[in-house]
N, C-alpha and C positions, 0 to 999 in steps of 0.2 A: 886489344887493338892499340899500337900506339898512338899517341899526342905528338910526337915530336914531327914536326913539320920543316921543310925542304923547301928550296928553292927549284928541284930538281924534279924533272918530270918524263914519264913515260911519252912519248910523241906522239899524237893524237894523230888519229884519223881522220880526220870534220872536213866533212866537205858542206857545209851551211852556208846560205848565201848571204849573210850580215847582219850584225858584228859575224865577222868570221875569223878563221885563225892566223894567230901571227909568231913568226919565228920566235921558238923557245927562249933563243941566247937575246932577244931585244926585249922580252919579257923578264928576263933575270936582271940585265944589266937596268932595265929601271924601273925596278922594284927596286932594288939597293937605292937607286935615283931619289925614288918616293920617299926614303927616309929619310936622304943626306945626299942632299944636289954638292957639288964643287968642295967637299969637306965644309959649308956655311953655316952648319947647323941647322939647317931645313930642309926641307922636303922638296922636290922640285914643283911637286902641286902647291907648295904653300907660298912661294915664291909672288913678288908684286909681277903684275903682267908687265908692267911698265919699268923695272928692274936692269940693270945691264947682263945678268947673265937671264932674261926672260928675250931681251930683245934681241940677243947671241942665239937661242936658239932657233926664232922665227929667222935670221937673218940664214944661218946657217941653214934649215932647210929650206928656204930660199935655193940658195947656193947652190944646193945637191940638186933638186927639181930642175935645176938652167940646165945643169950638165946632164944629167939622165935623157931631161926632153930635149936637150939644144934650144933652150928659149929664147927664140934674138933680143936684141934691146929693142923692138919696136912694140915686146909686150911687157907687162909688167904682173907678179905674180902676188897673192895675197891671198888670207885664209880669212873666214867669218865663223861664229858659231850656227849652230846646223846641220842638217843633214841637205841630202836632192832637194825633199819639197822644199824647206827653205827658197833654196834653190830655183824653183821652181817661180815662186811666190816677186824674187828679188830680181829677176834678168829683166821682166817686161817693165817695169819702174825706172831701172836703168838706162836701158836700150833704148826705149821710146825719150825719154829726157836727152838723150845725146841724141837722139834724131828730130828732135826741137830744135836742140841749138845750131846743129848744121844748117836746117832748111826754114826753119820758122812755121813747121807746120806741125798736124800731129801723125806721127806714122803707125804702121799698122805692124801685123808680128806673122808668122807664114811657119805654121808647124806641121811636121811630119809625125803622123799616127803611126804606129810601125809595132806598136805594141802598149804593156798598161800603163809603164809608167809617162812616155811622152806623151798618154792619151790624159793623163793627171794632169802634165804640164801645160799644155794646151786648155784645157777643162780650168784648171787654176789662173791663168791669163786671162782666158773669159768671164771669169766670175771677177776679176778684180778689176774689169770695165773697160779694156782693152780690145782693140777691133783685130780677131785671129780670124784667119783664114788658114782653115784646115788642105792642106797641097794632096796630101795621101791620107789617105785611113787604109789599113788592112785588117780591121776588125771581121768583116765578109768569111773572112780567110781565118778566122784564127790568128792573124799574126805570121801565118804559118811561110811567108815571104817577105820580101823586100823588093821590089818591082823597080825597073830600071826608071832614070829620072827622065828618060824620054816620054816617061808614062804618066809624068806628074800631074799637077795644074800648074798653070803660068804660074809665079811669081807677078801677084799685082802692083800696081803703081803707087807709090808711099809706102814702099815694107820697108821696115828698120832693117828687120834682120830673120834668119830662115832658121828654127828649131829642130834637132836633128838628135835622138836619142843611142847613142853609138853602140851601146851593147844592151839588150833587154833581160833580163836579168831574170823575172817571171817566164817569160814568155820564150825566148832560150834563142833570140836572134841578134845577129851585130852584121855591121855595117863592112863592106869589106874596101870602102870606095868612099871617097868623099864629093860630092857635086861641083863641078867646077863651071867656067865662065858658061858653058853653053846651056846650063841652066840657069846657074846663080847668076841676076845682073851683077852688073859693078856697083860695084854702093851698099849692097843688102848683105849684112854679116852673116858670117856661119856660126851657129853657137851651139856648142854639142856638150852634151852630159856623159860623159864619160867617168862616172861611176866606179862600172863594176870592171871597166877593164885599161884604169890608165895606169901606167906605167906596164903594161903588157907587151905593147908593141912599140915600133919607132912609130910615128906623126909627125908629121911637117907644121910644126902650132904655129908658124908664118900664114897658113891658112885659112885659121880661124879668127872669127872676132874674139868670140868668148869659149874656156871650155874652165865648166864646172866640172865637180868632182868629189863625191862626198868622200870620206877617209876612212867607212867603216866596213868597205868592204874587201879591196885589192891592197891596203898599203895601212889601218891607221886603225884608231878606235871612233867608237863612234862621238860625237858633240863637236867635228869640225868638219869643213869643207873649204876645199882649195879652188881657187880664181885663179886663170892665166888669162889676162885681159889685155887686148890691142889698147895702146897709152890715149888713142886718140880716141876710146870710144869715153875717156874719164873725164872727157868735157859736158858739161850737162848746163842746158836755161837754166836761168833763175827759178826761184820760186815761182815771183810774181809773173814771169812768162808762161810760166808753164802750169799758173791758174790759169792766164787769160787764154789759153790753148783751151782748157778744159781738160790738163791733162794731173791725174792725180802724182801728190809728192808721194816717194819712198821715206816710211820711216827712217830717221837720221844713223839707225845703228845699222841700217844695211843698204846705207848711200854708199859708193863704190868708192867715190874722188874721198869720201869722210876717212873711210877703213884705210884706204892704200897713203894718204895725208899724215897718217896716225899707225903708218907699218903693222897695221892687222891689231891694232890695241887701243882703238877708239870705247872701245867697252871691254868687259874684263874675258879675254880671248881663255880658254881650254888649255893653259900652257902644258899640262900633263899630257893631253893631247899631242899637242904640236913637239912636244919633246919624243911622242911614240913615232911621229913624222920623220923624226930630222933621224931617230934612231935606223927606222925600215929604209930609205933612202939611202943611207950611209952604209949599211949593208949592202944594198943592191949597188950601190957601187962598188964596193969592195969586191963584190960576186961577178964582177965583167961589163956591168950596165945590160944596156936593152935588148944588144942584139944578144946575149948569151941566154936573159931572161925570154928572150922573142921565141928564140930555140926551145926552149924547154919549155915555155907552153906550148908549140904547136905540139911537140911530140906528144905531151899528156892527149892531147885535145885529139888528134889521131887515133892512139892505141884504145883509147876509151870509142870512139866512132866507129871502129873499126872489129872492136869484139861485138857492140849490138847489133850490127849490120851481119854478122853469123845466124842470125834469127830474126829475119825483116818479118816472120808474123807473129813475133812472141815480144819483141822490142819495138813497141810505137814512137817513130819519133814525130813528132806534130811540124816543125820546121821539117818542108815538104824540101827546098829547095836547100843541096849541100853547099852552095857557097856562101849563103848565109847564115847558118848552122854558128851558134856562139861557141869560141874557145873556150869563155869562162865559164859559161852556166847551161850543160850538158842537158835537155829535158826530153822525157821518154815517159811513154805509161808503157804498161801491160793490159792483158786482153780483160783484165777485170781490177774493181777496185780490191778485192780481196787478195790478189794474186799481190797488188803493189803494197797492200800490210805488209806481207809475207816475204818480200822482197829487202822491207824496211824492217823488217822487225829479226831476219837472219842475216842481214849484212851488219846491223849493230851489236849483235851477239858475234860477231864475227872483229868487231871494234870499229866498224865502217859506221859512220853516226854521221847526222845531218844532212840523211837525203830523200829524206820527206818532200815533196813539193810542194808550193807556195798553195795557201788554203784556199786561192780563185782559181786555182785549176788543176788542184790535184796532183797524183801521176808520182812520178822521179825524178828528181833535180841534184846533181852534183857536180856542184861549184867546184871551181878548180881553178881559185887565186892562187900567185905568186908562192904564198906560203904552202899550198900544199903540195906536197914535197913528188917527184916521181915516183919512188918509191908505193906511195901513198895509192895513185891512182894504180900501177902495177895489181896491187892487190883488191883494188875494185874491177879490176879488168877480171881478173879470175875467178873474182865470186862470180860478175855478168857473169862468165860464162858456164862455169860450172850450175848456177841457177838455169840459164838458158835449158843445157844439156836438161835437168832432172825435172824441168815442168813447160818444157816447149813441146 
């Protein structure tokens, strides 16, 4: 067996929901990066965070993310280290602090259950002493919809802002709609985690208060998370106000007015990271931006729905309801645990790897970010089917 090692590699199959895979040629070009950034003699991970060519890059995928999403100047964008939870952990700290300073009272947080992870968010809010008010649960269900906002609960009086999980990643449901004036009042922010599928489609981020977004799943590796924040919610009380409220401080390294003060380098930021950012972005522009990437996932996300749906009693899909049905994270069982080994266990001898389902529910899960290729899903269409054919 040879030793001699390559920068060059066979194209992977992976359809894994995170870390998951990222274009070859943004893997090669910074790998060479990692040993010698800008010809400096360093490595781009070794680099100071606070450096000119550290803060060139957060600027510049800055840059790329305005034009990809069309970010207006009324928000402003920043990354923190982390993942969702993080995530998770930092918005009610935030949000409720900026809804101090506006009204001098303490506000409350209004989340949407819709599946596990914003049932985490929610649950994480709660335990860190914050007054949440659950609008929907679809637990009942499985998850297995999204019910029209006519069907919510009110929005109550003192909400900061309405939590809203855009794509479920487990659970295999996304949003295809955002709530607008005739449920959301005026005043109460939209704040949506968008994860597992931003930079998937266009968004109007004019919309939103806040949309988080971890990086290790549609666009990035994992140890960052990107922030696109309306400017006005980076007003926050005081400290000393916001004892007298009885409202708990954010620790200081993920106070939002601190990080976006200090261009995402108030502590020592992931620059290797954010360099894998500004790489995948730079490409996705170079490939046409959103509407060409928009294209080409619906199509995966079709041809793949559309072979299971040849065997509606051999292919379970648990999202009951097709308009909610996720682009990104395709989930199905079969009629037995043993049939979905056997599924997984000759689609990866077939080089189709990472479609195990997530370990709280089992079944078949095949993510289908940005990076995996058409191509890719093509030949999981064929296995579906030809599996369908020889054990339905």
């Amino acid at each position: 067996m040879s030793n001699v090692r390559t920068l060059d590699r066979e194209e992977p199959h992976y359809f894994g929901a995170g870390p998951a895979i990222l274009p070859t040629s943004v893997l090669q070009e910074a790998a060479y990066d990692l040993v010698s950034y800008l010809n400096e003699g360093l490595g781009v991970g070794e680099i100071s965070h606070r450096s000119k060519p550290a803060m060139q890059i957060i600027d510049d995928t800055k840059a790329n993310l305005a034009k990809l999403l069309d970010i207006p100047d009324t928000h402003e964008t920043f990354f923190m280290q982390g993942g969702g939870t993080t995530g998770f952990s930092s918005i009610p700290y935030n949000l409720i602090a900026n809804y101090a300073k506006k009204t001098g009272k303490v506000g409350r947080a209004a989340y949407a259950v819709t599946g596990s992870w914003s049932k985490k968010a929610a649950e994480e809010a709660e335990r860190l002493g914050f007054d949440v008010d659950v609008v929907v649960n679809t637990k009942d269900i499985k998850f297995s919809d999204i019910p029209p906002y006519s069907e919510w609960k009110p929005i109550a009086e003192n909400t900061s802002y309405l939590f809203v999980c855009d794509n479920e990643t487990v659970d295999g449901n996304e949003f295809n709609d955002i709530p607008g004036p005739e449920y959301l009042p005026e005043g109460v922010e939209l704040v949506a985690d968008l994860s597992s599928n931003i930079l998937s489609r266009k968004v109007d981020v004019s919309k939103y208060g806040l949309i988080m977004a971890g990086a290790q799943k549609n666009i990035g590796l994992a140890g960052l998370t990107i922030y696109i924040i309306k400017k006005s919610l980076l007003e926050q009380a005081s400290d000393a106000d916001l004892k007298a409220l009885g409202v708990p401080l954010v620790p200081i390294a993920y106070q939002y007015p601190i990080v976006v003060k200090n261009n995402s380098a108030y502590n020592t930021i992931p620059i290797f990271t954010a360099h894998i950012l500004k790489l995948v972005t730079g490409k996705l522009l170079e490939e046409g931006g959103l509407a060409k990437i928009q294209a080409t996932d619906e199509k995966k996300a079709s041809i793949l729905y559309a072979a299971l749906a040849k065997f509606p009693e051999f292919y379970i899909l648990p999202v009951k309801n097709p308009r909610v049905r996720s682009k990104m994270n395709v989930v199905f069982r079969l009629p037995s645990a043993e049939l979905d080994d056997q599924f997984v266990k000759e689609a990866s001898a077939k080089g189709l790897n990472g479609l195990k389902g997530h370990r709280s529910v089992g079944g078949i899960r095949a993510s289908m970010y940005n990076a995996v290729t058409l191509e890719s899903v093509e030949l999981l269409v064929k296995f579906v089917e030809e599996f369908g054919k020889t054990h339905a």
